[in-house]
Every structure is written in structure tokens, then in C-alpha cells.
C-alpha positions in Angstrom: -181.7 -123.8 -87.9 -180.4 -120.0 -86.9 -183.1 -117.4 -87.6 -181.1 -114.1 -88.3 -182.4 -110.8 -89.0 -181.3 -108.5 -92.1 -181.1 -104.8 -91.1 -182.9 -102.1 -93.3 -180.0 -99.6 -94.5 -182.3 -96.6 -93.6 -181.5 -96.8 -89.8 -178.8 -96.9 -87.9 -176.7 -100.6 -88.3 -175.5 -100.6 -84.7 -179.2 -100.1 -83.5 -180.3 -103.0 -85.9 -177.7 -105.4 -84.3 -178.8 -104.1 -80.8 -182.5 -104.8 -81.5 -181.5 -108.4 -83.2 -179.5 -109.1 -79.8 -182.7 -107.8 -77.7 -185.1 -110.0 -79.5 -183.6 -112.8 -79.6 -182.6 -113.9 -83.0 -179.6 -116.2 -83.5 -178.0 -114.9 -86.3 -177.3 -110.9 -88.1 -177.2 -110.6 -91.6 -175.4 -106.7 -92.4 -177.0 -105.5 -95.7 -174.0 -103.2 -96.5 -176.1 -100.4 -98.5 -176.5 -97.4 -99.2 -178.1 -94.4 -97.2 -176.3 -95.9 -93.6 -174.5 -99.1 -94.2 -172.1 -98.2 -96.8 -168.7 -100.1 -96.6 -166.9 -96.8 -95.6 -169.4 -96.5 -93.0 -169.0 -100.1 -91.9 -165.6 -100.1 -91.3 -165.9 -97.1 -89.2 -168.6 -98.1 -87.1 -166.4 -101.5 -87.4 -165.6 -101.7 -83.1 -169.5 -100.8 -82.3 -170.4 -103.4 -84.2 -168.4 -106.4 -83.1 -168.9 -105.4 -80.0 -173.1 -105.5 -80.2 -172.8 -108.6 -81.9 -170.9 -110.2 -79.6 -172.8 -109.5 -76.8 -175.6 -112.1 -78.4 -173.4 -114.1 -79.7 -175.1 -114.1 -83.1 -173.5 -115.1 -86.4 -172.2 -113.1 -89.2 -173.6 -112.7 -92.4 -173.3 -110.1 -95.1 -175.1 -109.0 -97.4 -173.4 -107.0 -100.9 -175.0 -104.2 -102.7 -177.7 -105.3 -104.3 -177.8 -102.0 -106.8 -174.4 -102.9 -108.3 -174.2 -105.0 -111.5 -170.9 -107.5 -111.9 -172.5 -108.8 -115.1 -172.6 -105.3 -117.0 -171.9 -105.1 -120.9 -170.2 -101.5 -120.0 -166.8 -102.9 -118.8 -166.5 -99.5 -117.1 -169.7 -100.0 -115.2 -168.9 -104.2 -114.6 -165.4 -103.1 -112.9 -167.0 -100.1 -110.8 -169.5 -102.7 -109.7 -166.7 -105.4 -108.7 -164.7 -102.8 -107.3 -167.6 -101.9 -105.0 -168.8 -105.8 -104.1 -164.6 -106.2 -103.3 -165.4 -103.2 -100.9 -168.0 -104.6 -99.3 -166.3 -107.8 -98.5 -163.4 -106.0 -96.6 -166.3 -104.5 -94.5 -167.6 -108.2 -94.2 -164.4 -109.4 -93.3 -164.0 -106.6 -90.8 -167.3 -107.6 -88.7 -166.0 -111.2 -89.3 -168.8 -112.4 -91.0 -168.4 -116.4 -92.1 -171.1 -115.8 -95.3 -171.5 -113.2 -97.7 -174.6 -113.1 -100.0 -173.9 -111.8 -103.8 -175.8 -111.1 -107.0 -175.1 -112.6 -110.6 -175.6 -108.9 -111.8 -178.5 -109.1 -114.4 -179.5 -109.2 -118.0 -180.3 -106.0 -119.7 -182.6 -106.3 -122.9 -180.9 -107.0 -126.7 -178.0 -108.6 -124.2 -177.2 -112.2 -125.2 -177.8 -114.0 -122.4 -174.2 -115.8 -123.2 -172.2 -113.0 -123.2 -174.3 -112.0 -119.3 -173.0 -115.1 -117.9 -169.4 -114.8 -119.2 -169.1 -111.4 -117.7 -170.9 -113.1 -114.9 -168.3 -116.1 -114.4 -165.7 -113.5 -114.5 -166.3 -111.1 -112.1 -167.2 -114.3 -109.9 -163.9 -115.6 -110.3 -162.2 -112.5 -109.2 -165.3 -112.3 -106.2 -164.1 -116.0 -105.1 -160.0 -114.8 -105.2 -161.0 -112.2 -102.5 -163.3 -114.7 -100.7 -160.5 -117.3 -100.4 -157.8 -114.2 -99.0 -160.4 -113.4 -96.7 -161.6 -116.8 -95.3 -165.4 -116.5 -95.7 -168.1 -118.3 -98.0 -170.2 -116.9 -101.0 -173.3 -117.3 -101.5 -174.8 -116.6 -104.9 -178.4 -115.5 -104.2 -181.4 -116.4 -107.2 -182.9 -113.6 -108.3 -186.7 -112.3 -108.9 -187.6 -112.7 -112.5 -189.3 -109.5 -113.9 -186.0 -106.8 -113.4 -186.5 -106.8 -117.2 -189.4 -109.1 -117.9 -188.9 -111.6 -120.9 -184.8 -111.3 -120.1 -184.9 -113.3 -116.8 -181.5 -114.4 -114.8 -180.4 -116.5 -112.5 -183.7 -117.4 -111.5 -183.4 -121.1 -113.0 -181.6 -124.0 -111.4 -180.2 -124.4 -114.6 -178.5 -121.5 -114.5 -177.1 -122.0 -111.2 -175.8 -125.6 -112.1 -174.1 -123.8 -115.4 -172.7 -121.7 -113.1 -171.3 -124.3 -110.1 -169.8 -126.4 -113.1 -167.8 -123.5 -114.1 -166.3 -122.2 -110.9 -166.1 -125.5 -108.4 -164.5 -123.5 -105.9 -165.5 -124.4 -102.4 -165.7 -120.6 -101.8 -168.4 -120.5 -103.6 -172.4 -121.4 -102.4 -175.5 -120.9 -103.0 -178.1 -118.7 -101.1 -182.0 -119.6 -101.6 -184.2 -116.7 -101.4 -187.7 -118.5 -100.7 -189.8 -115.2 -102.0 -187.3 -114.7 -105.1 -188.5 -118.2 -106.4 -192.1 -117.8 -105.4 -192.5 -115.0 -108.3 -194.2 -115.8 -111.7 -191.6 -117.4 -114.2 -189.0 -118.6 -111.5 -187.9 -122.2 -110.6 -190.4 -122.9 -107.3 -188.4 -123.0 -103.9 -188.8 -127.4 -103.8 -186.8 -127.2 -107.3 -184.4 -125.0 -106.2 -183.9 -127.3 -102.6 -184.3 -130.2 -104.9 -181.2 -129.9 -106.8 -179.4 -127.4 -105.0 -179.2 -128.7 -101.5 -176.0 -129.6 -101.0 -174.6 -126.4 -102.4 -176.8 -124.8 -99.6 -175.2 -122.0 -97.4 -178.0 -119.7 -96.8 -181.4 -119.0 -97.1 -183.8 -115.8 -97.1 -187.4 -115.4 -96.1 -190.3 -112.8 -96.8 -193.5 -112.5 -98.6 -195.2 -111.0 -101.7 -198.0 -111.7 -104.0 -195.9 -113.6 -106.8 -195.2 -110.7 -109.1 -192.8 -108.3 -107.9 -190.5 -108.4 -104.6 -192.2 -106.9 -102.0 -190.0 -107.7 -99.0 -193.5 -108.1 -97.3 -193.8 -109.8 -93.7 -194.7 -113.3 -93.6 -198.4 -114.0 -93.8 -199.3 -110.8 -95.4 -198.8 -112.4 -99.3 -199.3 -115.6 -100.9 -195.9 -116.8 -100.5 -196.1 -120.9 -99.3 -192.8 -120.4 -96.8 -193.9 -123.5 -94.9 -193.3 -126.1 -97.3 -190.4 -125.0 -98.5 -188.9 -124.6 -94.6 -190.6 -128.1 -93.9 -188.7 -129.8 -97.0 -185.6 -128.0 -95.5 -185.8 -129.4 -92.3 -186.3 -132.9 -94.4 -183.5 -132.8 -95.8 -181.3 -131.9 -92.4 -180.4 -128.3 -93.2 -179.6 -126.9 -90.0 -178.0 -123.5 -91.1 -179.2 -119.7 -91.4 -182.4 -118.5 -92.4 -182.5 -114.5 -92.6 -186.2 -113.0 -91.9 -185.6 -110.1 -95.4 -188.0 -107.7 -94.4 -187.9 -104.0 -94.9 -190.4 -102.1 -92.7 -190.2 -99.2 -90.2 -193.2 -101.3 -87.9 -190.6 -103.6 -85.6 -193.0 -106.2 -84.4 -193.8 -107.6 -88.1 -189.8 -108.7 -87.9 -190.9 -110.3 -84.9 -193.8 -112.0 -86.1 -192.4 -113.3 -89.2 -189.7 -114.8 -86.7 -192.8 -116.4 -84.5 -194.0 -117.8 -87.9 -190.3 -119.1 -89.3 -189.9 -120.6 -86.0 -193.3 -122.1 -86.0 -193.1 -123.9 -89.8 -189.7 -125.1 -89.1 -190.8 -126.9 -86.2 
């Protein structure tokens, strides 16, 4: 198992691969966000970054806009959103990053959740054409229930195995978020390992206290990482694991790394 860090798109991305280089983590996941890591931005910065990242040797991960909706009834607002995922993918591509972590876009209230998951499958398809030019892997993440409470999406297995029958490209994988699944009304993590395992390309890790995503470090919430990790390990997944916390305090990235480390044994 790699442990990578995510950087937080308030500082500076090249300073966020130095400090995962310093600190020994294995892998870098680039969140390419909005205020600093914008896929304009990226691509400028492009030559810093390989550079940092090759200096530790880490692996490359992405991560799209999370703030971006590829499922949208607006067709307007759908293709903006694919247009701006397909952007951040050519950023990906340009740091040469081997994964790249996606939303399902989400269900909006009075939206049949039917005609979500065709726009859904769509924009995918178009998502996996880019993927396949560009030689990488996606990997579709689950998402926290409660964006619209009572309209929940893509926080079932069943909707991920709806999904995987649809569009059996090889391109396309699945990404575990540990704390996304630990929130009231999702599938629990062992579910989501359980019949998802071998679609397995990535997995995120932080904490919360089961009702909203906090992004908090490990050990501060409720959030039973261990098992989870331990069943992992079980089941000989010896891939990425991206510590997705969001605080301007440094060490707690550390110490949630000390703690991954620790469970994974």
C-alpha cells in the first residue's frame, strides 16, 4: 500500500508536492480546484511540478472538480461541467498522472433518479473516450449521502454495479472514499470492499462524525478507518490510499499518515 497525500487548493500546488516529497509519503494526489489548482494553472506550473514530483518519486493521481456536475438536468450546465472535467484531465495527463478520481455529478430534488443516471452514463462515456486517448484510469468516487437529503446518489453499491454493467470499459474504476461511506444512509465501507474489490483503483481516507463530510483528521471523529484498511489488506489490495484532509495545521496530515500506516500494518 502507497499512502499519498491530496493537496488543499488554497495553497500553493508546487509547495504541497514539495512538502509530500519532504515527509515522506509515497504517492500525490493533485486536487485540480479552484482558488490555486485550476487546470489553466496546472498546465502552467506543469514543468515545477513534474519536476518536485520526481524528485520523490511519488505516484500520480488526480483529482477532478468536485464543484462541477456531469449529471445536470440543464444540458447547458451538464456540457460546461464535462467540458471542465475534460480540462482537468489534459492537466492530469500533463503531470502524468496514472489515476484520475471523478464524480457521478448528483441528484437534485423532483429529478428522477433515472433520468440522473442516464445523463450520468453519458457524460461517463465521453469521460472514458478521453481517458482511453490519454492512457490513464478513472476512478468513479461514492459520494456522501445528504448533498440533498432523501435524493441520495451514488452512495449504494448498487448503483455502482448499475453503473460498471453499463460502461465495461477497462478505463473505468472505482475509487472508495472510506469517510464518504461512513455517513448516515450510505452502503458501510466492508459492503462497498465487499462487492467492489476487484474494480478497486483507489481509495480515500479522513474522518467525521457520520453526518456531513468533514474532511476531519483521523482520530478526531467516529469514523472506524481500521477495519475497513484491515479488510483491505485481507483481501491483497496493495494500491493507493490518499490521506483527504483539508487543514492549514500540517502535522494532522502527518499524523493521520502515522495512523494509516499503523492500521494497515
Amino acid at each position: 500500500m502507497k499512502v499519498c497525500m491530496e493537496n488543499f487548493p488554497v495553497f500553493d500546488p508546487v509547495e504541497e508536492a514539495r512538502f509530500a516529497v519532504e515527509n515522506g509519503f509515497e504517492g500525490f494526489e493533485l486536487a485540480i480546484e479552484y482558488p490555486a489548482s485550476t487546470p489553466s494553472q496546472i498546465l502552467a506550473r506543469r514543468r515545477e511540478l513534474l519536476d518536485v514530483l520526481s524528485s520523490g518519486n511519488l505516484e500520480r493521481l488526480a483529482h477532478a472538480p468536485t464543484f462541477v456536475d456531469i449529471s445536470n438536468f440543464y444540458g447547458e450546465l451538464r456540457e460546461a461541467s464535462v467540458t471542465v472535467t475534460l480540462k482537468a484531465m489534459e492537466a492530469a495527463h500533463a503531470i502524468e498522472a496514472d489515476v484520475v478520481v471523478v464524480h457521478p455529478g448528483f441528484r437534485f430534488p423532483l429529478t428522477p433518479r433515472e433520468s440522473s443516471f442516464e445523463n450520468t452514463v453519458k457524460s461517463m462515456g465521453r469521460l472514458i473516450d478521453a481517458a482511453e486517448e490519454y492512457g490513464f484510469t478513472l476512478g468513479i468516487e461514492n459520494l456522501p449521502p445528504g448533498v440533498f437529503p432523501g435524493f441520495e446518489y451514488f452512495s449504494l453499491v448498487s448503483d455502482f454495479e448499475e453503473l460498471f454493467s453499463r460502461l465495461g470499459s477497462e478505463r473505468l474504476k472505482f475509487t472508495l472514499d472510506i469517510a464518504h461511506a461512513s455517513i448516515t444512509n450510505s452502503d458501510p465501507p466492508l459492503k462497498f470492499i465487499g462487492a467492489l474489490h476487484e474494480r478497486l483503483i483507489h481509495v480515500h481516507v479522513s474522518d467525521n462524525f457520520g453526518s456531513r463530510d468533514d474532511h476531519f483528521p483521523l482520530g478526531v471523529g467516529r469514523v472506524d478507518y481500521k477495519n475497513p484498511l484491515k479488510a483491505l489488506r485481507e483481501r491483497g489490495y496493495n494500491g493507493t490510499v490518499t490521506i483527504e484532509v483539508f487543514t492549514l495545521e500540517r502535522d494532522y496530515l502527518l499524523t493521520s499518515k502515522k495512523k494509516v500506516l499503523q492500521s494497515y500494518g
